[in-house]
N, C-alpha and C positions, 0 to 999 in steps of 0.2 A: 504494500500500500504506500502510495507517494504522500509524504510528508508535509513536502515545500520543495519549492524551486529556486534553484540557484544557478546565476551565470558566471562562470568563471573564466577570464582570459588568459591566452597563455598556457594551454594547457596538454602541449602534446608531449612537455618533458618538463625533469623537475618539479620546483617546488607547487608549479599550476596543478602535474602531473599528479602529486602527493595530495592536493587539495582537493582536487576532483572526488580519487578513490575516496578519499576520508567521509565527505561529504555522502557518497554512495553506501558506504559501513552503515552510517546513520539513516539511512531509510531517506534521502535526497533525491530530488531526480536532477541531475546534471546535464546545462548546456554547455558542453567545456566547448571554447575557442579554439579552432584549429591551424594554425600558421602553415606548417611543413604536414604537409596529408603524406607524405613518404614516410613521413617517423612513424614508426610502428607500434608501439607502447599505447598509444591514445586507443588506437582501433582495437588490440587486445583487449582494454579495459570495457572497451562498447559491448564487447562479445560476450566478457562476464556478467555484465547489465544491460541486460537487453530489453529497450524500452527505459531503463533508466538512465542511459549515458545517450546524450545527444551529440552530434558534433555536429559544430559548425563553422565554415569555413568563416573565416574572419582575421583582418587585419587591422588594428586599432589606428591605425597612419589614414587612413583610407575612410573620406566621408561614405564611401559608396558601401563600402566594408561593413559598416557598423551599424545600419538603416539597415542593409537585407539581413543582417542576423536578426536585429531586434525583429524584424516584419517576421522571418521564419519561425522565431521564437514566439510569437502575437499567435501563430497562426496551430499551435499546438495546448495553447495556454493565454489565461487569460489577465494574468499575475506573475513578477515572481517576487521571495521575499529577500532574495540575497544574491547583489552583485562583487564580485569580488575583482578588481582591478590589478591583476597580477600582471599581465605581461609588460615584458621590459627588454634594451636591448641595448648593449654598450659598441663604441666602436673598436673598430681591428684596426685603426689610423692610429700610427705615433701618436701618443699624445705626453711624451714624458718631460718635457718641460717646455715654455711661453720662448723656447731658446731658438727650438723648433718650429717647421712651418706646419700651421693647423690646418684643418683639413674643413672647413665652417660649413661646405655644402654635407658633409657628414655629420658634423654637430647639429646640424640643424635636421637632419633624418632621426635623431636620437631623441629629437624635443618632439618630432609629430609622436613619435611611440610613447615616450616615457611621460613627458609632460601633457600633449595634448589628447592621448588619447583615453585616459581614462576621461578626461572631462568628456570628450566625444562619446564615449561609452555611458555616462552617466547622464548626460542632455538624451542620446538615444533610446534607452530604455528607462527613463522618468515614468512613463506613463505606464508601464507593469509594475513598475514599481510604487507606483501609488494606490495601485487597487490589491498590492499586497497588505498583509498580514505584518511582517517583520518591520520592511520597509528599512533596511540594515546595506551599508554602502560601505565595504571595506576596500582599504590602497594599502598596497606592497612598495612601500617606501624603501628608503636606506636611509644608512650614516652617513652614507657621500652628501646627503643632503642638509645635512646639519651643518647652519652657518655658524651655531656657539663652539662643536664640537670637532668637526672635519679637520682633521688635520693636512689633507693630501694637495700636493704642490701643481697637480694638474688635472689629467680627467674632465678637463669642464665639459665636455659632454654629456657625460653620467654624472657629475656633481650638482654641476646646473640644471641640467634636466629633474634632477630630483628636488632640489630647492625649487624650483618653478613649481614642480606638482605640489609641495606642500605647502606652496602659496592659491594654488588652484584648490586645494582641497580646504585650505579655512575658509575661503568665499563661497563655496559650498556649503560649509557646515552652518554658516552666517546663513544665510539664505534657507537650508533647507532643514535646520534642525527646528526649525519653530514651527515646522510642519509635521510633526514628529517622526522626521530622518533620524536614525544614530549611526552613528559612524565607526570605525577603524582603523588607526595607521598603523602599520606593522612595517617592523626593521626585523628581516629574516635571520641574519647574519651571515658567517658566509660561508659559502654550501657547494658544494660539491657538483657544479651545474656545468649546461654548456656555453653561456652566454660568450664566450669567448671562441668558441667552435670545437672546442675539444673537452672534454670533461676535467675540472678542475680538481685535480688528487691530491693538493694541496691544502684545500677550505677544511674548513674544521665539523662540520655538517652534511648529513646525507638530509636532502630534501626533506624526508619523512620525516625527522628530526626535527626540522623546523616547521612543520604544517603541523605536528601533533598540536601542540599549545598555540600556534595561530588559529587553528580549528576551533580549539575551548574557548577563544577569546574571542575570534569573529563569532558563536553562536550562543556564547552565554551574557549574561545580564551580571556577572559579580567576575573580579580579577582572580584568574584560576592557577596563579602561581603560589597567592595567600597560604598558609597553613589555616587562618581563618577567612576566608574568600571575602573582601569587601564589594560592596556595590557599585560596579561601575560610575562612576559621575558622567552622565551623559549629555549634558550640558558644557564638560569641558576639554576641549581637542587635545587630543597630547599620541605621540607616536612613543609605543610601546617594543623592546628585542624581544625575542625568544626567550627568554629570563625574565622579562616582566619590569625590566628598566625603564626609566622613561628617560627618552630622550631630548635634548632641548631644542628651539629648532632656529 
């Protein structure tokens, strides 16, 4: 029996990958995002959930991308209660110091994905989202985006781009929490992904690792790292690690 509906982006590997399944454990029906339809992992999972794993094809850079999900997604359902804003993409351009020449029509491919498309994702599927239930809007932020706390000497690609989206997502939450939107920022950490094209054996995290407790925290109502779980304050934005840190922004 379906639960709720949940759209997640970004979801033919990793930590989208890990989110998808998790959400399907729970009795979710999933429209995961599909980028690379040749990765094979996503399709596997549709197999095990059949009827409850939807895919669909979708690019968050792409006005035309994110209109026919949502339209596909209208047209199976009539609601959903939880979009999840995960996908993300760094570049493969030099970028290891301002010494160097940048690569800006690159930097600027990295902000339609990271920064503009969850807003595009969240303008698109508003209106499922309002005749939901949860009505719960989470984003897979980072550290790179911490202006108090980022230490790193370049990246503006990925740095920027996540500082942007967590300027994108407070005028969001201004805007649509008094509608009663509640929100999520999550800093994953870092995970053992392919964002860079090769799998990272280096990171300190397997995906599942880091969606376990994103899961708890995108679907519960109380902070699930507590020994005694306090109540969310949903009135105030703050982007939370895998640990349950908060981050400053």
């Amino acid at each position: 029996m379906i639960k709720h509906n949940a759209v997640v982006t970004g979801a033919d590997r990793g930590l989208g990958l890990a989110l998808a399944e998790g959400l399907l454990v729970r009795g979710w029906r999933v429209f995961a995002g599909s980028y690379l339809p040749d990765w094979p992992q996503l399709k596997q999972l549709e197999e095990r959930y059949p009827g409850m794993l939807v895919r669909l094809p979708l690019d968050v850079s792409s006005d035309t991308s994110v209109l026919a999900a949502a339209a596909a997604v209208e047209e199976r359902t009539r609601s959903i209660d939880l979009l999840i804003n995960n996908a993300g993409v760094i570049t493969d351009k030099s970028e290891d110091s301002i010494r160097a020449p940048q690569d800006y029509e690159d930097i600027l491919r990295v902000y339609q994905v990271n920064s503009l498309g969850p807003v595009r994702m969240t303008e698109a599927f508003l209106p499922l989202l309002e005749r939901g239930e949860q009505k719960r809007i989470c984003y897979v932020s980072s550290e790179a985006g911490s202006i108090g706390k980022a230490e790193r000497t370049a990246w503006f690609a990925y740095c920027m781009s996540k500082a942007a989206l967590n300027m994108g997502i407070k005028s969001l939450f201004s805007r649509l929490r008094p509608d009663g939107y509640t929100f999520r920022v999550y800093h994953p950490g870092w995970m053992k992904t392919y964002m860079s094209g090769e799998k990272n054996e280096q990171a300190e995290l397997e995906p599942a690792e880091s969606a376990a407790p994103a899961l708890d925290y995108f679907l519960g109502a109380a902070l699930p790292w507590d020994e005694k779980p306090r109540a969310v304050d949903e009135d105030r934005l703050v982007m939370r690690d895998w640990q349950g840190r908060e981050w400053p922004w």
